[in-house]
C-alpha positions in Angstrom: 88.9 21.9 104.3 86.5 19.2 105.1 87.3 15.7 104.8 86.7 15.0 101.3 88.1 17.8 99.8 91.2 16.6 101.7 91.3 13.4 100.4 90.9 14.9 96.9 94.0 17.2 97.5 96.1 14.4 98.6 95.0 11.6 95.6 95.3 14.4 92.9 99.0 15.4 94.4 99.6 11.6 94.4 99.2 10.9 90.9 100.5 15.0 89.6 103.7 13.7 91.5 103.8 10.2 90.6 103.4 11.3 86.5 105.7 14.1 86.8 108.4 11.9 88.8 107.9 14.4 91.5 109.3 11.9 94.0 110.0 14.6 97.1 106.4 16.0 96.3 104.9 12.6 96.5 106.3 11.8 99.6 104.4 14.5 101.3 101.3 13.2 101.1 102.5 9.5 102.2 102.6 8.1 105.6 105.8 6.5 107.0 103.7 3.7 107.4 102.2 3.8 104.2 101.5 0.1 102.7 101.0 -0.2 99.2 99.8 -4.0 97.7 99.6 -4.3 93.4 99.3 -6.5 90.9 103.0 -5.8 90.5 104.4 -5.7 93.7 104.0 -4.8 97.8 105.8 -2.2 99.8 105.8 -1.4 103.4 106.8 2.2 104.2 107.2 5.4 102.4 111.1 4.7 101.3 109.6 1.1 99.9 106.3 2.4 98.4 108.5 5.5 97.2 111.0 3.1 95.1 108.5 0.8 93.9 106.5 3.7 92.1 110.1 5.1 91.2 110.6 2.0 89.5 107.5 1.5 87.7 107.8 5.6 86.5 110.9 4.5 85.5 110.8 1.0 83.6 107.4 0.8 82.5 104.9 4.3 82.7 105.4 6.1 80.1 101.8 8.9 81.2 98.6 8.8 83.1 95.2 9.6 82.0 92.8 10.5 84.3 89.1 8.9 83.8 87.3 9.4 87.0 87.9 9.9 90.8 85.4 8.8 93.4 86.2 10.3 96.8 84.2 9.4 99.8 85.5 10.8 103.0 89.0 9.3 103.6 88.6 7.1 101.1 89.5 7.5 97.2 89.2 5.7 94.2 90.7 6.7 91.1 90.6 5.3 87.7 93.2 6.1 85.3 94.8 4.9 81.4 98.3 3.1 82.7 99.8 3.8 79.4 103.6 2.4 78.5 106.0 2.0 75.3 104.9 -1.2 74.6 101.6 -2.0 75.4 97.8 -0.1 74.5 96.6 2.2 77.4 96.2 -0.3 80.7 92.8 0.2 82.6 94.0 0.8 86.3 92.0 0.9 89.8 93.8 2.9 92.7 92.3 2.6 96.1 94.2 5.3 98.5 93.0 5.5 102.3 93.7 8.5 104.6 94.4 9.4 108.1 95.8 12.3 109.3 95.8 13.5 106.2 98.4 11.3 104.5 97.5 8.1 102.8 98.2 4.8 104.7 97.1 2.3 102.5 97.2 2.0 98.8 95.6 -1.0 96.7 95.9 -1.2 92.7 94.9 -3.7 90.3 95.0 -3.9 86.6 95.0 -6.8 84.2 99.6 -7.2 83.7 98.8 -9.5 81.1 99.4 -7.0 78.5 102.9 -5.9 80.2 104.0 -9.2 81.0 103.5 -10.8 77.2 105.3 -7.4 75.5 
């Protein structure tokens, strides 16, 4: 596999995991190291990065739908509905970079406005 199909392998296990609470699947594609910095929230490592999505598959994510995915060697931006109980389908921006295969860092915004007013 060359680099960007890797990185395409690891963002599409990321979010399959994530939406199916897959949390031992996610984890394989995470770096110990991994840090993750939202418009909800930072983590440092996998166990940290690991509960905060827990928590937000959990509380608030109800599904994900897909919209695009732009990968560019190890470096992967994917675009996606954020959609919850009480609030319309949120517009959300994932950044995910790789190295050695597993993603490292993690960046996401969205407008919470909609989440923090239901």
């Amino acid at each position: 596999m060359n680099q960007n199909e890797i990185t395409r392998a690891a963002a599409t296990t990321y979010f399959d995991a994530w939406r199916n609470r897959d949390f031992d699947r996610l984890r394989t594609v995470l770096a110990p190291d991994v840090e993750f910095v939202g418009t909800m929230g930072t983590a440092s490592g996998i166990d940290e990065c690991i509960a905060g999505l827990k928590g937000m598959a959990e509380s608030i994510m109800t599904d994900l739908t897909l919209r695009a995915r732009v990968v560019e060697g190890p470096d992967a931006m994917t675009w996606f509905d954020l959609h919850t109980a009480a609030t319309a389908p949120i517009p959300t921006v994932n950044w995910s970079h790789l190295e050695d295969c597993l993603i490292t860092r993690i960046r996401v915004t969205f407008d919470p406005r909609p989440i923090l007013e239901a």
